[in-house]
C-alpha positions as CSV (number, residue, x, y, z in Angstrom):
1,X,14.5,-8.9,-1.5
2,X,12.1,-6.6,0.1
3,X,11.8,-4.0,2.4
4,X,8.6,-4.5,5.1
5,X,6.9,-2.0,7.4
6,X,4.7,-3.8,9.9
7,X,1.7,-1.5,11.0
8,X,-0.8,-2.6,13.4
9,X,-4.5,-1.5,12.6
10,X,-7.2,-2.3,15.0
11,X,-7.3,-5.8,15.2
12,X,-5.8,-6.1,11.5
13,X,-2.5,-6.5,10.5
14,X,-1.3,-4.7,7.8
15,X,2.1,-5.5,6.0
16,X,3.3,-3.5,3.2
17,X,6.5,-4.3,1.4
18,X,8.1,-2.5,-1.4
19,X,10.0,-4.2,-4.4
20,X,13.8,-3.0,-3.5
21,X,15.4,-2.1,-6.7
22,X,12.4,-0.5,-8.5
23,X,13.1,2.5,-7.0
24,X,14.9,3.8,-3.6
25,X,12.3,7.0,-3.2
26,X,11.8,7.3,0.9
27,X,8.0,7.1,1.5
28,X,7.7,10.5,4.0
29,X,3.7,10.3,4.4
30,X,2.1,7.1,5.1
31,X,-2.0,6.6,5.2
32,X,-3.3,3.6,6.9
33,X,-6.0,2.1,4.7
34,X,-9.1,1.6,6.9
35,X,-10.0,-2.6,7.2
36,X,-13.5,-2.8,5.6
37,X,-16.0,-3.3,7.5
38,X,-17.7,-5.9,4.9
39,X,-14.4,-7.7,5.4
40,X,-13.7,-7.6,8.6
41,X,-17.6,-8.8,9.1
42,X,-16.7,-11.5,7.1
43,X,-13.4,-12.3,7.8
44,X,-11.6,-11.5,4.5
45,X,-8.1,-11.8,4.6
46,X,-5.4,-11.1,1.4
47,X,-3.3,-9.2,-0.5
48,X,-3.2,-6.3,-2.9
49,X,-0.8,-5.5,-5.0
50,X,-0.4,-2.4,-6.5
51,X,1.7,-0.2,-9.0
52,X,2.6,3.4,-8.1
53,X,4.1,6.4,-10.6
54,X,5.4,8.5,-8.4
55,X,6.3,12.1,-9.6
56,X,9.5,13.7,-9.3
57,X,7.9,16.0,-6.6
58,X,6.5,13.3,-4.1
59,X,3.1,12.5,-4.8
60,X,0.9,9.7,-6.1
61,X,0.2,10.5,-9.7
62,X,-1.3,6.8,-10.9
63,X,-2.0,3.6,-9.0
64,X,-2.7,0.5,-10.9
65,X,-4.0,-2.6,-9.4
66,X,-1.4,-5.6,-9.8
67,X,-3.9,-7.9,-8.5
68,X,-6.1,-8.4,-4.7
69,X,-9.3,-8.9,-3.5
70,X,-11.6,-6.4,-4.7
71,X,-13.1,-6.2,-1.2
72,X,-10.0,-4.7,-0.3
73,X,-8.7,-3.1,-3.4
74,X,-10.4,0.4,-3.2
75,X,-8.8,0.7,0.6
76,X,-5.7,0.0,-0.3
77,X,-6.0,2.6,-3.5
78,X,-7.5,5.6,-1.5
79,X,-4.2,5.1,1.3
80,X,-1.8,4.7,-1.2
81,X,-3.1,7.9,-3.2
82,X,-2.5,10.0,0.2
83,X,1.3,9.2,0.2
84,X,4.3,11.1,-0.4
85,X,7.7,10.4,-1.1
86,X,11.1,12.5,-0.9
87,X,11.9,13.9,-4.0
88,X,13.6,13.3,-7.1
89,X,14.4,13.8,-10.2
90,X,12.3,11.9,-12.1
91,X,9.1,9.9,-11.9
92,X,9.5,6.6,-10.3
93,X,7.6,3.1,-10.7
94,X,7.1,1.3,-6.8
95,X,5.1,-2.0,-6.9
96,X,3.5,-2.0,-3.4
97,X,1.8,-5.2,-1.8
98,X,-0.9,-4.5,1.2
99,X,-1.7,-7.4,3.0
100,X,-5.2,-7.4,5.0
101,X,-5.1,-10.0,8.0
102,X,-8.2,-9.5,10.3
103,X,-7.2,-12.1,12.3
104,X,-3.8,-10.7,13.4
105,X,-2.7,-8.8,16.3
């Protein structure tokens, strides 16, 4: 089951969908990765799937890639890294999936 935010960017959809049951932290501060340009030249299109540890105070302590094109792995990373979540208690582990679709409108 997952949770999906639909975000339009440019002419680029962006989906991001967050494994429900990992952890139920409310993202507060979301950053649009910017489509890049070498993709949307050549019409890269995909996913990227990343790993978040979120600290109990909000922020985005470690990212690890899950897996994605690595034409659009470093936007995705630099967005995610600008996020904040509520707070917690503890640090929590959110698996994240970005999907890139220059195409979309």
């Amino acid at each position: 089951m997952y949770r999906i935010i639909v975000l339009a960017l440019l002419d680029a959809l962006l989906l991001v969908s967050t494994a429900v049951g990992e952890s139920n932290r409310v993202l507060k501060v979301k950053v649009v990765p910017e489509y890049p340009e070498l993709a949307r030249r050549v019409r890269i299109k995909g996913a990227v799937r990343l790993q978040l540890l979120v600290t109990p105070e909000g922020r985005v302590k470690n990212v690890t890639v899950l897996g994605g094109s690595p034409v659009l792995v470093q936007a995705a990373e630099e967005a995610v890294r600008k996020w904040r979540y509520e707070p917690a208690s503890t640090e929590s582990t959110i698996v994240v999936k970005l999907d890139f679709d220059p195409d979309a409108k």
